[in-house]
C-alpha positions as CSV (number, residue, x, y, z in Angstrom):
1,X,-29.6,30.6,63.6
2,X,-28.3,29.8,60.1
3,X,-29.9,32.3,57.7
4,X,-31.1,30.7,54.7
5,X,-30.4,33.6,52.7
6,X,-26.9,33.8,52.9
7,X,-27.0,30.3,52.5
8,X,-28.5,30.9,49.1
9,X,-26.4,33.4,48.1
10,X,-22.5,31.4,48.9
11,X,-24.6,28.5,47.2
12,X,-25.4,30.7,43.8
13,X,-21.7,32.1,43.9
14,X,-19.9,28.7,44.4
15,X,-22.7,27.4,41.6
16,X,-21.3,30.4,39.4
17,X,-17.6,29.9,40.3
18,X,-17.9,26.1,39.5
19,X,-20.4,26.7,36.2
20,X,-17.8,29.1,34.6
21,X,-14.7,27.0,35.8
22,X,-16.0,24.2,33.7
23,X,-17.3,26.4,31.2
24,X,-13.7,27.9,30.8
25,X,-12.5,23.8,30.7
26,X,-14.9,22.8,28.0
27,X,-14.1,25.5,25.9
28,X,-10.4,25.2,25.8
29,X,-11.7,22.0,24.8
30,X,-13.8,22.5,22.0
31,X,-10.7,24.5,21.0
32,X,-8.1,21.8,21.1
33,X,-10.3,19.4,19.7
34,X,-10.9,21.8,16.6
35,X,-7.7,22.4,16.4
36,X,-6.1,18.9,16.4
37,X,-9.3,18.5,13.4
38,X,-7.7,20.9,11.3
39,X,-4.2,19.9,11.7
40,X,-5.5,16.1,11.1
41,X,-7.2,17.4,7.7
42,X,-3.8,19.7,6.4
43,X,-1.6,16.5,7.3
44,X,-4.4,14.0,5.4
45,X,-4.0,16.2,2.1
46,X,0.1,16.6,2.7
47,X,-0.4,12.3,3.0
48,X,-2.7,12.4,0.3
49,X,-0.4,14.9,-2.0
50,X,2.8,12.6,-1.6
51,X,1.0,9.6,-2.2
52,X,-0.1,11.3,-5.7
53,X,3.0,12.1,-6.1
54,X,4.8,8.8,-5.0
55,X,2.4,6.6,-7.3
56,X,3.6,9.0,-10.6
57,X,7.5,8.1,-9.8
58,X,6.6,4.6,-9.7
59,X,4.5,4.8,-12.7
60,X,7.2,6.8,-14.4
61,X,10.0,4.3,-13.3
62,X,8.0,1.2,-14.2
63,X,7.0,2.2,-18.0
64,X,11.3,2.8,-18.1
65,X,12.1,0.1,-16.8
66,X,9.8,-2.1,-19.0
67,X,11.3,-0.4,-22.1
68,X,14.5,-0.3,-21.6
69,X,14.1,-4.5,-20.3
70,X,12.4,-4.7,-23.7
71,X,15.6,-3.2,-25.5
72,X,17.4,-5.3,-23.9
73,X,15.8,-8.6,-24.0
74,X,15.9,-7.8,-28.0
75,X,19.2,-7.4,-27.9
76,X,19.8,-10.3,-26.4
77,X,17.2,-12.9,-27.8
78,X,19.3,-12.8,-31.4
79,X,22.9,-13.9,-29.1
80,X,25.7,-11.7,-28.3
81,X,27.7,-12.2,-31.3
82,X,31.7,-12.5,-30.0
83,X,33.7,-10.6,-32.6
84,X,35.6,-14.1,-34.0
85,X,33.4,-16.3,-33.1
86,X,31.5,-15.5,-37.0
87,X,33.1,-18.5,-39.1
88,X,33.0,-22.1,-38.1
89,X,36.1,-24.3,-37.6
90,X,37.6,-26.6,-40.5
91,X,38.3,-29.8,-38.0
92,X,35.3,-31.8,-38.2
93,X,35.7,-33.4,-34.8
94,X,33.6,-30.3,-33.2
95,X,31.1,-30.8,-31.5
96,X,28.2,-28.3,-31.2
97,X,29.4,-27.7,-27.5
98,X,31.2,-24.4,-28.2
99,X,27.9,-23.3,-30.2
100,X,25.7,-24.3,-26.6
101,X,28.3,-22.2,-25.1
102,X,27.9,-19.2,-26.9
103,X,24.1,-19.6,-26.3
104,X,24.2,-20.2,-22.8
105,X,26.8,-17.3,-22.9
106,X,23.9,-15.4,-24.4
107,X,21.4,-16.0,-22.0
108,X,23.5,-15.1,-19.2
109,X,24.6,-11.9,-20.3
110,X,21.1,-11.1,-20.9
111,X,19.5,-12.1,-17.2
112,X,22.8,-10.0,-16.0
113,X,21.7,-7.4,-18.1
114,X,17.9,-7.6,-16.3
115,X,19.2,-7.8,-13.0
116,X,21.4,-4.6,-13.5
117,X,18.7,-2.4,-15.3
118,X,16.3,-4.0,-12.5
119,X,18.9,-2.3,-9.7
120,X,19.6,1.0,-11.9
121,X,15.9,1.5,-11.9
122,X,15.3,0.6,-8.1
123,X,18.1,3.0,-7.2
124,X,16.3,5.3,-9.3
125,X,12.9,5.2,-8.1
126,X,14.3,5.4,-4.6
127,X,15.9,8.5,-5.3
128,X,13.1,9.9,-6.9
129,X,10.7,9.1,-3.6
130,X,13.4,10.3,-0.9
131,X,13.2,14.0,-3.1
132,X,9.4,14.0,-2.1
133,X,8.2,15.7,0.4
């Protein structure tokens, strides 16, 4: 005859065996999970501290770049003077063409102006950013 007793005791020891084998499971997990919380939290404020830190270079770069487009649309909203282009011609067949020229010379010079400072200042604020980390 089967004895009950025995019975009980393999079913208390397998009970015990499987209890602390997922007890041993579920802690490892509690562990990783904690873990993986923590390194979640350090790489929010390393995200968080670059982001700071990103948004101050492109705060920085934009107030120099709006100066330095105010200097030059100043410069440029009186006309690029040409160095003999200051006295006007005796011939009173002229036109005011060459004067339009001079003008639209004027406002060329000037957009070519933005468009470089608008690059200088891009290739600045991307150097800036790649140097944070």
């Amino acid at each position: 005859m089967i004895d009950y007793a025995k019975l009980a005791i393999i079913g208390a020891v397998l009970s015990i065996a499987f209890g602390s084998g997922w007890w041993l499971g579920y802690s490892r997990y509690v562990e990783y999970k904690k873990s993986v919380e923590i390194a979640a939290k350090v790489q929010e404020a390393k995200v968080e501290s670059i982001t700071k830190q990103q948004a101050l270079v492109t705060k920085s770069i934009e107030k120099e770049y709006e100066a330095k487009l105010n200097l030059l649309r100043q410069y440029y909203a009186n006309g690029v003077r040409q160095p003999n282009s200051s006295g006007l011609s005796t011939n009173s067949g002229i036109t005011p063409k060459p004067f339009d020229a001079l003008a639209a010379y004027s406002i060329l010079a000037g957009q070519c102006a933005e468009t470089t400072q608008q690059l200088v200042s891009l290739q600045s604020w991307l150097n800036e950013q790649m140097g944070i980390k």
